[in-house]
C-alpha positions as CSV (number, residue, x, y, z in Angstrom):
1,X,-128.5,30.6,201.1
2,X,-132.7,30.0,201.1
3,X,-134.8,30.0,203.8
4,X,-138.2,28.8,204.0
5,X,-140.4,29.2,206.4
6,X,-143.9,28.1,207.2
7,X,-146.7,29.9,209.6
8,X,-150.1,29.3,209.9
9,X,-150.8,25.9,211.5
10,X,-152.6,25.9,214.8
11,X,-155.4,23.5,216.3
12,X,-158.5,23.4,215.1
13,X,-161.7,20.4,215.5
14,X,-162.8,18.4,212.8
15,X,-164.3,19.9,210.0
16,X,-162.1,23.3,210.6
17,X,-160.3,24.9,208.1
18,X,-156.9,26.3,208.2
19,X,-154.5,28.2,205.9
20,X,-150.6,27.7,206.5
21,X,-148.4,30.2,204.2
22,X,-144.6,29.0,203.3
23,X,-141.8,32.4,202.5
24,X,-138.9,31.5,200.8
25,X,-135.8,34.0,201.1
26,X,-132.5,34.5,200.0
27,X,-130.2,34.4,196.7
28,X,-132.9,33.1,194.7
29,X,-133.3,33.6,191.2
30,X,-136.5,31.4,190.1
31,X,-138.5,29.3,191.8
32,X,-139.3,26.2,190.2
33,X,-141.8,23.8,192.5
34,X,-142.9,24.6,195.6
35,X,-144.5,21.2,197.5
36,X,-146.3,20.9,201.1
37,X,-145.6,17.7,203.0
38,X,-146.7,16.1,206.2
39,X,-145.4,13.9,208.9
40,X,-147.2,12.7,211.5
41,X,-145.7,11.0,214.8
42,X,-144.6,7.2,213.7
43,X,-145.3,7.7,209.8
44,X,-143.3,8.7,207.1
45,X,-143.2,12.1,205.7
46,X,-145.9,12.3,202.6
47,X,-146.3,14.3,200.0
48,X,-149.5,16.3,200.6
49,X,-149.6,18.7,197.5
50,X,-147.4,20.8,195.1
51,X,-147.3,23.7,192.4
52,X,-145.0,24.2,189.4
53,X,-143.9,27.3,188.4
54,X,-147.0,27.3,185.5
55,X,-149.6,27.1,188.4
56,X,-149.9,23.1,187.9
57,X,-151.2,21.6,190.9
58,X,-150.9,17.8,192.7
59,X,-152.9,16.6,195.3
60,X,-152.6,13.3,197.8
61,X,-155.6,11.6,197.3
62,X,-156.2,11.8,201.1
63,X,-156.6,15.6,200.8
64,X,-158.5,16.0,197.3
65,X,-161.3,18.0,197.4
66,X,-160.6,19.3,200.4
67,X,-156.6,21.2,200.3
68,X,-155.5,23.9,197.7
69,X,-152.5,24.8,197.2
70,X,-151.8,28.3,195.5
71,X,-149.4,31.3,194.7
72,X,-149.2,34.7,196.5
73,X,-149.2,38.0,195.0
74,X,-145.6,37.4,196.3
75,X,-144.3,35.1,193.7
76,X,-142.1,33.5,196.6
77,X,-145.2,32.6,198.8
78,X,-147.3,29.6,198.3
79,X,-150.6,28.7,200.6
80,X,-151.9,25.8,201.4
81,X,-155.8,26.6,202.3
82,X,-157.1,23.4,204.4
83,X,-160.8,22.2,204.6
84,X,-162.7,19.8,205.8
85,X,-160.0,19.0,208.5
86,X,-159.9,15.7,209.8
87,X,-158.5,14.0,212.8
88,X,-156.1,12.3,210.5
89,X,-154.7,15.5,208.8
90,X,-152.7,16.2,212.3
91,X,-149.0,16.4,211.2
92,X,-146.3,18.6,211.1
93,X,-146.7,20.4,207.8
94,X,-143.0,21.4,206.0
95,X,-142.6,23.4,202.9
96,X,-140.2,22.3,200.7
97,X,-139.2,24.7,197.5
98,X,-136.7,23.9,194.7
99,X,-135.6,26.4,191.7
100,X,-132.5,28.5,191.0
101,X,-129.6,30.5,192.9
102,X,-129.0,33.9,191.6
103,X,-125.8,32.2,190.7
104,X,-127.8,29.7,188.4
105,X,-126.9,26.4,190.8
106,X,-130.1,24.4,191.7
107,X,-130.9,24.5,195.1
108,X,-133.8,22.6,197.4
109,X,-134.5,23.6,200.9
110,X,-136.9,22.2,203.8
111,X,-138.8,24.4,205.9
112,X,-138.9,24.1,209.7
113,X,-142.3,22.8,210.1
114,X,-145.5,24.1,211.4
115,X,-147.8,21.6,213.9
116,X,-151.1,21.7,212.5
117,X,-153.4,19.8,215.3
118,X,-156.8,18.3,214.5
119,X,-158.5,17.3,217.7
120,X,-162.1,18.1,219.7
């Protein structure tokens, strides 16, 4: 009943930035959390950043000061703008967003994934 999807990843070299952009669609009625994680071949999937529906931001320590995750004009797109990259930031990102059906059942729902690749 929601679809997410993510767009935006890409290669780039060290020090590159990217922005990846996650849409969710569907019978949704509010839009709780939004979160960005990452999962790189061998490693579990981590939690890389996520925004509440007040604009409250978290941030892995790994990505601090570099990643910024933010709302769209569209109050169902979130960005994740992506500094600094490094070599260890290679991962498929997914977009995971949690809130309300139009029916008022909670939902959750997992993006697809989009291969960010960090590399000279």
């Amino acid at each position: 009943q929601v679809q997410v999807a993510e767009s935006g990843g890409g290669l780039v070299q060290p020090g590159g930035s990217l922005e990846l952009s996650c849409e969710a669609s569907g019978r949704i009625f509010s839009i709780n959390a939004v979160a960005w994680y990452r999962q790189a071949p061998g490693k579990e999937r981590e939690l890389v950043a996520n925004i509440n529906s007040g604009g409250g931001t978290n941030y892995a320590e790994s990505v601090k000061g570099r990643f910024t995750i933010s709302r769209g004009d569209a109050r169902n797109t979130v960005y994740l703008q992506m500094n600094s990259l490094k070599p260890e930031d290679a991962a498929v990102y997914y977009c995971f967003v949690a809130g309300y059906y139009t029916d008022m059942r909670r939902f959750d729902s997992w993006g697809q994934g989009t291969q960010v690749t960090v590399s000279s």
